[in-house]
C-alpha positions in Angstrom: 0.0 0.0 0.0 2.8 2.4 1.1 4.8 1.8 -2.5 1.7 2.9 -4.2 0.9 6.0 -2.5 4.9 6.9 -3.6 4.6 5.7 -6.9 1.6 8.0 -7.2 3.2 11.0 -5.1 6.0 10.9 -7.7 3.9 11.0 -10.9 1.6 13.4 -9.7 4.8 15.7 -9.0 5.7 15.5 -12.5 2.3 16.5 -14.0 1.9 20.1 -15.1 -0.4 22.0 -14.1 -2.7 22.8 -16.5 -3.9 26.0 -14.6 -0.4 27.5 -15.8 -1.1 27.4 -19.5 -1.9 30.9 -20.6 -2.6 29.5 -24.4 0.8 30.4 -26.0 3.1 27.8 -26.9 6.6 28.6 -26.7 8.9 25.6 -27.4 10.3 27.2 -30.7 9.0 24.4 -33.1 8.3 26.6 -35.7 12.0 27.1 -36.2 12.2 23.5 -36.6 9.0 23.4 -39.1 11.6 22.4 -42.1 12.7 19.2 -40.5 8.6 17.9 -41.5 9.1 15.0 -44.4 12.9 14.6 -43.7 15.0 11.4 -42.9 15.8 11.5 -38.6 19.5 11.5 -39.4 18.7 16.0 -40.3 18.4 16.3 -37.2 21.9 15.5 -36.3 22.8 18.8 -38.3 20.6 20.8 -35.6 21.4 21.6 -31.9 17.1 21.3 -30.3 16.6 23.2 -27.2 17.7 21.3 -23.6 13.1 20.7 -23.6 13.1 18.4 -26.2 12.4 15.0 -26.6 12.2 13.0 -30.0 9.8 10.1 -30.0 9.9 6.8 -32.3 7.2 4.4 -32.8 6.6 2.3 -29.3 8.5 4.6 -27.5 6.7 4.8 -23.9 6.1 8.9 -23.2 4.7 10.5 -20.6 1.5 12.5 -20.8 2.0 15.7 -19.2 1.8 18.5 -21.7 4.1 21.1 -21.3 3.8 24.5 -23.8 7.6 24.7 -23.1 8.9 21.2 -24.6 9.6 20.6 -28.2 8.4 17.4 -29.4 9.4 15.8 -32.2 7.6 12.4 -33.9 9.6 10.0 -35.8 6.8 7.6 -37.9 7.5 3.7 -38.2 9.5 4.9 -41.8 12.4 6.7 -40.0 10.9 10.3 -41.2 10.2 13.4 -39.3 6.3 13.3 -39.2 5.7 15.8 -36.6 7.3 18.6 -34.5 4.9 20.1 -32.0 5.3 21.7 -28.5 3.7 19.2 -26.1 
């Protein structure tokens, strides 16, 4: 019982707080908008802001939403499919 009541302390500290979402989303991805359609391997020519995460087909993720972290979505063909702040 005691291990559960951690587990759930912990995630629940990581969840955002969607009361602090004022609407604007501010992870930068449209400066990453031209990495859409391309092989994974462009983005070893960029330097992504310290909020990002890049997320492959069966990759496990978290489902806080945070305006501030750039996401980007590799598809099951190894291209860039989406870049989103989430």
């Amino acid at each position: 019982m005691r291990f559960s009541v951690l587990i759930f302390l912990l995630l629940s500290a990581c969840a955002s707080d969607p009361s602090d979402f004022d609407g604007q989303l501010n992870c930068g991805a449209e400066r990453f908008s031209d990495l859409l359609g391309k092989r994974e391997a462009a983005l070893e020519a960029v330097t992504l802001p310290s909020r990002s995460r890049i997320l492959r087909p069966g990759d496990a993720i978290t489902l806080d939403f945070s305006p501030n972290r750039l996401t980007i979505d590799i598809d099951d063909q190894g291209f860039i499919a989406s870049v989103t702040c989430r």
